[in-house]
N, C-alpha and C positions, 0 to 999 in steps of 0.2 A: 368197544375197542379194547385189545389185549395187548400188553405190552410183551407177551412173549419170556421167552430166558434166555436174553440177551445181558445181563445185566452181568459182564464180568470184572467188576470193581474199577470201572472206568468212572460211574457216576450214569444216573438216568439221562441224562442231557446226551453222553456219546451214542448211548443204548439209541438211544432214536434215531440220531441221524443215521445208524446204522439200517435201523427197520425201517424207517422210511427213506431210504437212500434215494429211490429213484424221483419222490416228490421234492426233495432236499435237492437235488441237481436242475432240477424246472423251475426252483426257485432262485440258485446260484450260479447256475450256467445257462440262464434264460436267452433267448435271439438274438433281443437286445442288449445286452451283455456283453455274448460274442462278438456282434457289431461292432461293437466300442473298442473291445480288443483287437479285432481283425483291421477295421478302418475304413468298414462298409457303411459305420450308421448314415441313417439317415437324418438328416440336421433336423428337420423338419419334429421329426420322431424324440428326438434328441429335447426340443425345447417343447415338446407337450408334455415329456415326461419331466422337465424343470416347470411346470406350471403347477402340475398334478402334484408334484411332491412337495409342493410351497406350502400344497391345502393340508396335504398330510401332515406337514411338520406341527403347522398353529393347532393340527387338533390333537398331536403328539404329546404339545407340552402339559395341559391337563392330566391327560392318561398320565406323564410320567411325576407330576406333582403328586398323584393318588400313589402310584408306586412310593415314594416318597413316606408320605404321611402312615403309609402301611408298616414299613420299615421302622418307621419310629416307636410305631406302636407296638407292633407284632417280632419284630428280629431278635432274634437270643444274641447276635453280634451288633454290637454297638457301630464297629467299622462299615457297615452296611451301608449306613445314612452316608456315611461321609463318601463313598463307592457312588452312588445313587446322584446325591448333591454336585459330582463331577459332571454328571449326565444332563443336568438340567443345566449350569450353568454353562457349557458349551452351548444349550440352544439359541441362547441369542446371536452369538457369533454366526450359526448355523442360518438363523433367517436374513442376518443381516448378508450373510454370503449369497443367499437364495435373490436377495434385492438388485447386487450386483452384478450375477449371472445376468435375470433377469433383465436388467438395462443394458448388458454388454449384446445377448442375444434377441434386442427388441419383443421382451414379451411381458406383454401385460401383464401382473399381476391381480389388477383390481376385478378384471375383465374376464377372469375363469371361473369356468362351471364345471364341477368335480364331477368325473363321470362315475357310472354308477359301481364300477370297480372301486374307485376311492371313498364313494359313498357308506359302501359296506364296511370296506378294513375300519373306517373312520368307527362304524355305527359298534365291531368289534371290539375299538377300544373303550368305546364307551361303556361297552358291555361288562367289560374286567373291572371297570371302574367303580363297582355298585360294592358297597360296603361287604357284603357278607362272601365276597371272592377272597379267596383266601391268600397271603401276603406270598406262599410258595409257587401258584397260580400264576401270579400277576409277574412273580422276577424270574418265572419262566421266559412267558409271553414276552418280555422285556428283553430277556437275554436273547431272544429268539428272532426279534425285528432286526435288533444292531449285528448281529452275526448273519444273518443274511445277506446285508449290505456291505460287510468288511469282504466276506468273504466271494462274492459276487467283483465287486470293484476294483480288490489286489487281483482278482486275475487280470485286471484289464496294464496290471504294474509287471506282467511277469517278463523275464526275458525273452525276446522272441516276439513279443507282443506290439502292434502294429498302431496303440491310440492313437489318434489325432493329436495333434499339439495341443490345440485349441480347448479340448478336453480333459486334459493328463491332472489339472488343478482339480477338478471334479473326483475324478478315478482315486487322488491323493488324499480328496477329504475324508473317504470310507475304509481305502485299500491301505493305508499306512498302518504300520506296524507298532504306534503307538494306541491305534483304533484299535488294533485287535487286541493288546495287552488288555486293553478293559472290557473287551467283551469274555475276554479269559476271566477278569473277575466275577463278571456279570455271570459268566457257569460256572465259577467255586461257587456264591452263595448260594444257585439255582444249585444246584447238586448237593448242595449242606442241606438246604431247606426238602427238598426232595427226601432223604435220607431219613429224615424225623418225621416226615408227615403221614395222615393213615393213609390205607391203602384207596379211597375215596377220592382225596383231595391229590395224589400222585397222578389216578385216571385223569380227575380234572385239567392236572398240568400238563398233560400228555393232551388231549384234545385240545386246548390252547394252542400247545407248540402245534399240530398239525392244520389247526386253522388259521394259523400264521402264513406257514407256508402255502396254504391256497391264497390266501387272500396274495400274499407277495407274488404270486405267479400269475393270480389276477392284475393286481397292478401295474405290475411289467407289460402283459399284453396289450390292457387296455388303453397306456400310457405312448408305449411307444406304437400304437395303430393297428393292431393287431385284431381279423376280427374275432 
């Protein structure tokens, strides 16, 4: 994988989504996506992918405890952990909101089986997770999950934009523009750390971010029914 010469002091983070523009849009302007925004989705589609993402979150919070502990160790900025530590403590809110969904749209949560699309991203994070990934790697990878999903879900806030009512709470939790402020921190560091690191462990962060975006374009398919 080449990153090309793209890199006009925007920071590696913009460079990519540049060269991978058109995988970056299959993950942000996904079917279901549009659905949501348009006011086609399908309900049904709608609360498989509220099951499917319950499983991703509990196995989210680890991966982002290891981000975490990385941080502490490895950052030349100290404000890093405290950036990071915002991330983990909104998760509880986050499952607890996933409970609520969950009971408002009658769906089990105890009684889901992650299909093999969530399997994988799941087995991903696990993957970053192994000690000797390196701390620029991992707040790629990290930057890379949450801006998918801000940027993905503010579309469904744009004007013009047709959500279901029913919905707009969901759309709010990713698409607000307090969501996005931190995924803007979450690419200063990834872009700090990028910038000091060799030319190895860049490649590295760069195949992360691009198997993010598969696996999220995976998940979207296989969540909302997609075969």
């Amino acid at each position: 994988m080449e990153s090309g010469n793209l890199d006009d002091g925007r920071g590696k983070t913009a460079t990519w989504i540049d060269q991978y523009r058109l995988m970056y849009d299959r993950a942000t302007r996904h079917p279901f996506v549009l659905s949501i925004r348009d006011g086609t989705v399908d309900i049904s589609a709608f609360k498989r992918w509220l099951g499917q993402d319950y499983i991703f979150v509990r196995e989210f919070v680890p991966f982002l405890a290891s981000v975490l502990l990385k941080a502490w160790k490895d950052s030349d900025d100290d404000s890093d952990v405290e950036v990071i530590l915002g991330g983990i403590a909104s998760l509880n809110d986050e499952l607890s909101w996933f409970k609520r969904e969950a009971s408002k749209w009658d769906v089990h949560l105890g009684g889901i089986t992650p299909q093999k699309a969530n399997v994988e991203y799941c087995r991903l994070l696990q993957s970053l997770m192994l000690p000797e990934i390196d701390y620029a790697v991992v707040i790629t990878a990290f930057w890379a999950i949450e801006t998918v999903y801000q940027d993905s879900f503010s579309l469904c806030l744009e004007s013009g934009s047709k959500t279901p009512e029913e919905l707009m709470e969901t759309c709010k939790r990713w698409g607000n523009a307090h969501f996005k402020e931190y995924c803007c921190s979450l690419q200063k560091i990834a872009d700090r750390c990028l910038e000091k690191a060799p030319g190895d462990v860049v490649r590295k962060a760069e195949e992360a971010f691009v198997s993010v975006l598969e696996h999220e374009i995976g998940f979207w398919s296989k969540s909302s029914g997609e075969s």
